[in-house]
C-alpha positions as CSV (number, residue, x, y, z in Angstrom):
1,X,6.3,-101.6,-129.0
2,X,3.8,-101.7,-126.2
3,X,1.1,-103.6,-127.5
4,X,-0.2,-106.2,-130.5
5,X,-1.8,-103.2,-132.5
6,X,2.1,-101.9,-132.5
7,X,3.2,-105.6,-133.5
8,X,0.8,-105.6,-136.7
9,X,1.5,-102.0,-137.9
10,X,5.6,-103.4,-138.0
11,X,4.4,-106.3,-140.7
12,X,2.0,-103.7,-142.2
13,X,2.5,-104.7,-145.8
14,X,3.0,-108.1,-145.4
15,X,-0.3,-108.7,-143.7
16,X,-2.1,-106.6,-146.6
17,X,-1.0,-108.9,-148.7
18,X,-1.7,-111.8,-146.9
19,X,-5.1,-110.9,-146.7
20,X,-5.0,-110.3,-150.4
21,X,-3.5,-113.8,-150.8
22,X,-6.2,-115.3,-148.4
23,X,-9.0,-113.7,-150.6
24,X,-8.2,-114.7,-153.6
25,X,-7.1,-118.6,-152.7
26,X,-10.4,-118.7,-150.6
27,X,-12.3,-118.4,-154.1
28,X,-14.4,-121.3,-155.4
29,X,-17.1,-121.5,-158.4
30,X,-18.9,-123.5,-155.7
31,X,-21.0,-120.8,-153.8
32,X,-21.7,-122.3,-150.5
33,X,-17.7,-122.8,-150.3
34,X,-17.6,-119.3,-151.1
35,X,-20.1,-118.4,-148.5
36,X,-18.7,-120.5,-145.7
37,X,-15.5,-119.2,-146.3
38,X,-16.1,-115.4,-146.0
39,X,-18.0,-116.3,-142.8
40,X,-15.2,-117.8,-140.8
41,X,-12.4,-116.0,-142.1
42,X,-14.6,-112.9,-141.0
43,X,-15.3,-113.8,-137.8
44,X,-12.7,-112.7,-136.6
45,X,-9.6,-113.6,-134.3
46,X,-5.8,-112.1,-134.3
47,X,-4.6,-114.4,-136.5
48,X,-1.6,-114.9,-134.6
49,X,0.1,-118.1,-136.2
50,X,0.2,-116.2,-139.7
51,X,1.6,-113.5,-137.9
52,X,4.1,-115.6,-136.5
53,X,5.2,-116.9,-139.6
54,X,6.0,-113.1,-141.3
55,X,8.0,-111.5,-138.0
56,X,10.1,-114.7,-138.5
57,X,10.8,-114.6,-142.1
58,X,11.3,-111.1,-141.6
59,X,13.1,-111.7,-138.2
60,X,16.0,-113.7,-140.4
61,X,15.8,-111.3,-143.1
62,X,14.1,-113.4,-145.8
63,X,13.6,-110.7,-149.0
64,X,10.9,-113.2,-151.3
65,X,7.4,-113.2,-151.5
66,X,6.4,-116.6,-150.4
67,X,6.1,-116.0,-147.2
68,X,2.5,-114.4,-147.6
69,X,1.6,-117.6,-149.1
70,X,2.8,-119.6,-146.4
71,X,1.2,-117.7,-144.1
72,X,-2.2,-118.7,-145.8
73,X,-1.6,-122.0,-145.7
74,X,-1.1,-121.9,-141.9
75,X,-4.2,-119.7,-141.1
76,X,-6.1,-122.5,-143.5
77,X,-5.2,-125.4,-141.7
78,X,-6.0,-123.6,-138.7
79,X,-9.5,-122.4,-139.6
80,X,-10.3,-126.0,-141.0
81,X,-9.1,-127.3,-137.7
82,X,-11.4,-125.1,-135.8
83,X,-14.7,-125.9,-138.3
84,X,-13.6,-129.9,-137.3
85,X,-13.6,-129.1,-133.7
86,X,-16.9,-127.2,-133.5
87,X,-18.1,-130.2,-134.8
88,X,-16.8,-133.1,-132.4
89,X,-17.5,-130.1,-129.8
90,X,-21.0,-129.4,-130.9
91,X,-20.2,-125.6,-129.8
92,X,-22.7,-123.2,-131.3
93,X,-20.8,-120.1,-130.8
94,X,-17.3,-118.9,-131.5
95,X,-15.8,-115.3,-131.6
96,X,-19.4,-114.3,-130.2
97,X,-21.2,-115.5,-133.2
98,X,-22.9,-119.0,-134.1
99,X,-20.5,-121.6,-135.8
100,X,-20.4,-122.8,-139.4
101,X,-22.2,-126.1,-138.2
102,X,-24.7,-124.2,-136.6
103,X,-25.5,-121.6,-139.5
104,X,-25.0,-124.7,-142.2
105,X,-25.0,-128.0,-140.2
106,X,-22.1,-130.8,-140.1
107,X,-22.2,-131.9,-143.4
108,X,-21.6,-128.8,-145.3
109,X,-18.8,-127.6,-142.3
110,X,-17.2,-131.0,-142.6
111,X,-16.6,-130.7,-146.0
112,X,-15.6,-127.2,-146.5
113,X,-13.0,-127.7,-143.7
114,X,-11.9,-130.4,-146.2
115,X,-11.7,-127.8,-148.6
116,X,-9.7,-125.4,-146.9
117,X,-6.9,-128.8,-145.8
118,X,-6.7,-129.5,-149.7
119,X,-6.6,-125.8,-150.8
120,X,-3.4,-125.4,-148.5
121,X,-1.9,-128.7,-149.4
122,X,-2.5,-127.1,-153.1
123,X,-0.6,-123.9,-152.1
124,X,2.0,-125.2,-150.0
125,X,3.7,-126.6,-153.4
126,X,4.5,-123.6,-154.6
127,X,8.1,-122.5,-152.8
128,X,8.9,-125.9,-154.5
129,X,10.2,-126.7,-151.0
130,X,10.6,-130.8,-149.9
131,X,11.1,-129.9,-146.3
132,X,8.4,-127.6,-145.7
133,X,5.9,-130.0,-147.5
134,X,7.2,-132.3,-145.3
135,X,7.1,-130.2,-141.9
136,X,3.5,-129.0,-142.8
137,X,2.3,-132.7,-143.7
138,X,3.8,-133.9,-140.7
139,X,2.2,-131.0,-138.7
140,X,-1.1,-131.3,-139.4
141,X,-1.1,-135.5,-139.2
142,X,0.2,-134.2,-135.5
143,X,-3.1,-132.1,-135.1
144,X,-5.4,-134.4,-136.2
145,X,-3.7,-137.0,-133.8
146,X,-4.0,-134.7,-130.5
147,X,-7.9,-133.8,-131.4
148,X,-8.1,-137.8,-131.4
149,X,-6.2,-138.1,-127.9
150,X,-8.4,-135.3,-126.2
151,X,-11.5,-137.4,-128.0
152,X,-10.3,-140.0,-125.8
153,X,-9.5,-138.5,-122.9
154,X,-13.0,-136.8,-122.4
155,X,-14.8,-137.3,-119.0
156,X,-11.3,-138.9,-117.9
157,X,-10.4,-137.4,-114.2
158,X,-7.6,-139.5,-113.8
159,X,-6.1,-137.6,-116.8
160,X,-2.4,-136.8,-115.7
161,X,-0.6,-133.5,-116.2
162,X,2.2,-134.9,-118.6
163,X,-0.7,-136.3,-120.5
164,X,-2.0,-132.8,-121.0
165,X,1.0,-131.5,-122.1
166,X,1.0,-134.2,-125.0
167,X,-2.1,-133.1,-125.8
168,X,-2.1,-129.3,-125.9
169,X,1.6,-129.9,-127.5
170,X,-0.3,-132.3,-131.0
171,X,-3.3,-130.3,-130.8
172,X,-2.5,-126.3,-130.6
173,X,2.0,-126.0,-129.9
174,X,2.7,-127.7,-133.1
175,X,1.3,-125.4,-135.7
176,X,2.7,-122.3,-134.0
177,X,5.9,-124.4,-134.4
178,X,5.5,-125.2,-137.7
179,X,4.8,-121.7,-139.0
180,X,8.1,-120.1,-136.8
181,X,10.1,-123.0,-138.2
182,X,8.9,-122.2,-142.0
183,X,9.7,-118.5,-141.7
184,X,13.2,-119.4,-141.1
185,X,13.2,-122.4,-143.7
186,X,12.2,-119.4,-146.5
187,X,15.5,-117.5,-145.1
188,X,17.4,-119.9,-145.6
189,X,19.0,-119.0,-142.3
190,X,21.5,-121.4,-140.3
191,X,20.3,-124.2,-138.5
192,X,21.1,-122.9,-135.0
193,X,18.0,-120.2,-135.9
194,X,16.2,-122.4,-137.5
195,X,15.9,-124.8,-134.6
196,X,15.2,-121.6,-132.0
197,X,12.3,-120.3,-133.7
198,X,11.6,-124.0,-134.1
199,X,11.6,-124.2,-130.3
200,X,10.3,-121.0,-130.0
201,X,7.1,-121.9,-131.4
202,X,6.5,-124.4,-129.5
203,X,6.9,-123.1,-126.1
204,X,4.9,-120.0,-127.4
205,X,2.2,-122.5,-128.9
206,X,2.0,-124.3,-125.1
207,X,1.5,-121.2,-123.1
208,X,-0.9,-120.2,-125.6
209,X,-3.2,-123.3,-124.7
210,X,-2.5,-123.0,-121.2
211,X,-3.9,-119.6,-120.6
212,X,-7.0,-120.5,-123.2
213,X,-7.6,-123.6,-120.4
214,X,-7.3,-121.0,-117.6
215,X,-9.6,-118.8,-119.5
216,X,-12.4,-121.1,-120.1
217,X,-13.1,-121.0,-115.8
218,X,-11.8,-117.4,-115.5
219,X,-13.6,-115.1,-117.8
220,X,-17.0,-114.5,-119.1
221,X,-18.7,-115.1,-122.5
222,X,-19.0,-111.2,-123.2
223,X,-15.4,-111.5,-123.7
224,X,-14.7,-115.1,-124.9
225,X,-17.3,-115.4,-127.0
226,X,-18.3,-118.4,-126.0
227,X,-20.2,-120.0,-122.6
228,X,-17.9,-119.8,-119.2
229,X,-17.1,-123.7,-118.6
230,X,-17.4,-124.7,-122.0
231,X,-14.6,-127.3,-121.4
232,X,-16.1,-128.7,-118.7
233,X,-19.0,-129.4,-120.6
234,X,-17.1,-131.0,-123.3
235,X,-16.1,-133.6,-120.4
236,X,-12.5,-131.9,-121.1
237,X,-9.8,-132.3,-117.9
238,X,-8.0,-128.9,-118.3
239,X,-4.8,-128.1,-116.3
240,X,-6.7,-125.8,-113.8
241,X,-8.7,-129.1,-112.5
242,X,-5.9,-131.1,-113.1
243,X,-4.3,-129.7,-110.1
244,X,-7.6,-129.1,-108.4
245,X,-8.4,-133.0,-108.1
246,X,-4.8,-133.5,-106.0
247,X,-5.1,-130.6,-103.9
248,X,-9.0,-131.6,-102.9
249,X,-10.7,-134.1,-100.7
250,X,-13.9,-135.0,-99.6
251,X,-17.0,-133.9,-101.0
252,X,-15.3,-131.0,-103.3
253,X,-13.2,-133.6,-105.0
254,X,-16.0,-135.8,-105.7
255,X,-17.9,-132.7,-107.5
256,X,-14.9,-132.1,-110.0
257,X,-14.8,-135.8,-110.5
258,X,-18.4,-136.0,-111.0
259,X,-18.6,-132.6,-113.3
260,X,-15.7,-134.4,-115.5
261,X,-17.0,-138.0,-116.3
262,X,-20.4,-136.5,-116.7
263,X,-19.3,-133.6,-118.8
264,X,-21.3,-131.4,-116.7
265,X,-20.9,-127.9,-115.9
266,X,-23.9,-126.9,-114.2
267,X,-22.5,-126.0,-110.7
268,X,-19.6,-123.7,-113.2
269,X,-19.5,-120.9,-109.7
270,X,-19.0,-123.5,-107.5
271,X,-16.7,-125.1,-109.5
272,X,-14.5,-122.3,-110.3
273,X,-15.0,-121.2,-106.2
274,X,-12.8,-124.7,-105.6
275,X,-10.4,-124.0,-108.3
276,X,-10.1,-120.7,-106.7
277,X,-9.5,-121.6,-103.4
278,X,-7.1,-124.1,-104.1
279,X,-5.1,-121.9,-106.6
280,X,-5.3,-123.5,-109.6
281,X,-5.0,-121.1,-111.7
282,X,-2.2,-119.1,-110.0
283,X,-0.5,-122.4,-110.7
284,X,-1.9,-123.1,-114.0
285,X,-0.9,-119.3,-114.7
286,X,2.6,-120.3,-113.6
287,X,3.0,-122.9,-115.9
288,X,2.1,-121.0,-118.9
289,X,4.7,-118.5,-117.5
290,X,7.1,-120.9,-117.6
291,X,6.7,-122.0,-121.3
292,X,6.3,-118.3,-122.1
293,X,10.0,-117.7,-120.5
294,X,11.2,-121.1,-122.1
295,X,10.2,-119.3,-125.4
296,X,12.0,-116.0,-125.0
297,X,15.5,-117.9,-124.0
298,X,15.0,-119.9,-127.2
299,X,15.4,-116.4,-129.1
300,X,18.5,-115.8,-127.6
301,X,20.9,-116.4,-130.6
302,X,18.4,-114.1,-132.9
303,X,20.1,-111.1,-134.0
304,X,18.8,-108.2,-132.4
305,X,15.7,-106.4,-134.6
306,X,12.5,-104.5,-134.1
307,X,11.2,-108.4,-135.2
308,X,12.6,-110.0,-132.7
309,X,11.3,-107.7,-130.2
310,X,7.8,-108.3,-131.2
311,X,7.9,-112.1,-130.8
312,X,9.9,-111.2,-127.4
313,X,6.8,-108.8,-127.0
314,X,3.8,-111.3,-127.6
315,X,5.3,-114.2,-125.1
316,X,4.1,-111.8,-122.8
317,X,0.7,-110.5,-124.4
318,X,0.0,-114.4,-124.3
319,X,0.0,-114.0,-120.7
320,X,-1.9,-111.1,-120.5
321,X,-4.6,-111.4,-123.0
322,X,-8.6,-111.6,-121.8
323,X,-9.6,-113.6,-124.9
């Protein structure tokens, strides 16, 4: 396996029937539900976390069905997470194409995000499971709690890097965790797998947000999707300017300060010319390396497989992706 093409064509089947499984719980006698719905789930995106959640139910051998199901759920809570965020964010564009709030407006985006939460809490019932009802309720009270932090710490320079890492950790690492951890809950595999794909996740989940935050500065909206800076004009202190503001002085300083409490990203090539110079994203880069690593070891008491070698396979394609 070289690539994540070769990574999908290995869960082949399973990810046809997800996508069958998605389909059909996505259907409401409520049309604009029904119309929202087939706009964001085709908008687009790898749809890594469900992705997750199959190589490592198949990773531990698990032989049922519910892990298509599961798999839903996950991508739901996700895409609901996302309609929320676009929200609080006021973004206009994801993926390359307007949001849900900007095609339908908060109210109706707010509410079918709702609807996607309660139609996975409807689903997740079904492997008649207490501890992955009570993983995947704890999870997304986790989420909902880091979107609150980073609310909080908007237009906040003094923002610390171990106070970052809580936040990424709540607000993306803990639903890659949770759907690494479920595929091995479904196996029913022992608990020293259980807690590495656990871990796993997690470090996978972190390196994930770290190289989205270097992204944001480094590459351009052809490619992202979205406007170069974004964060920054969201008044959000990322890791790259974390580091920035204790390696500058002077007049430099004072503009990332100033572009952070002011949530303005108007001077974004000047900006990212500081960051540059400075290396912070060599060092943000080396970070994200260092969770991807911390992610690999923790797959060290996985039996050897093709499955194994994918997740092995897409610590690295973390590090390498454009988008």
């Amino acid at each position: 396996m070289k690539n994540f093409e070769d990574i999908q064509k290995l869960v082949q089947s399973d990810i046809a029937k997800t996508d069958q499984v998605l389909i059909d719980h996505l259907s409401s006698d409520v049309a604009l539900i029904n119309q929202m719905s087939g706009y964001i789930i085709g908008a687009g995106g790898k749809r890594l976390r469900p992705l997750l959640l199959l190589l490592c139910a198949r990773a531990t051998d698990y032989q049922g069905e519910h892990h298509h199901l599961m798999a839903v759920v996950i991508e739901l809570i996700h895409t609901a997470t996302l309609l929320h965020d676009d929200i609080v964010d006021e973004s206009n564009t994801r993926r390359g194409k307007d949001t849900a709030n900007e095609v339908w407006g908060n109210a109706a985006s707010v509410l079918v995000g709702d609807f996607l939460y309660s139609r996975a809490f409807e689903m997740m019932v079904k492997p008649d499971s207490m501890r992955i009802m009570t993983l995947l309720s704890k999870a997304t009270n986790e989420i909902a709690q880091g979107e609150v932090m980073q609310l909080l710490n908007c237009q906040n320079s003094a923002l610390t890097e171990k106070e970052y890492y809580r936040v990424i950790e709540r607000k993306t690492a803990v639903l890659f965790q949770a759907a690494t951890q479920i595929g091995a809950i479904l196996s029913k595999t022992d608990e020293t797998q259980e807690l590495a794909l656990r871990d796993y996740g997690l470090h996978l989940g972190n390196a994930f947000q770290i190289i989205d935050d270097v992204l944001d500065y480094e590459s351009d909206k052809e490619t992202m999707g979205k406007e170069v800076g974004d964060d920054l004009a969201e008044g959000k202190t990322t890791l790259p300017i974390i580091y920035a503001l204790g390696k500058t002085s002077g007049k430099d300083r004072e503009l990332l300060v100033n572009a952070i409490e002011n949530a303005d990203n108007s001077d974004i090539e000047h900006i990212v010319h500081i960051l540059q110079t400075v290396k912070a994203f060599d060092y943000t880069r080396s970070k994200a390396q260092e969770s991807a690593n911390l992610a690999k070891h923790s797959l060290s008491s996985l039996q050897d497989s093709d499955y194994k070698e994918a997740l092995i396979l897409l610590c690295d394609l973390s590090l390498q992706r454009k988008s």
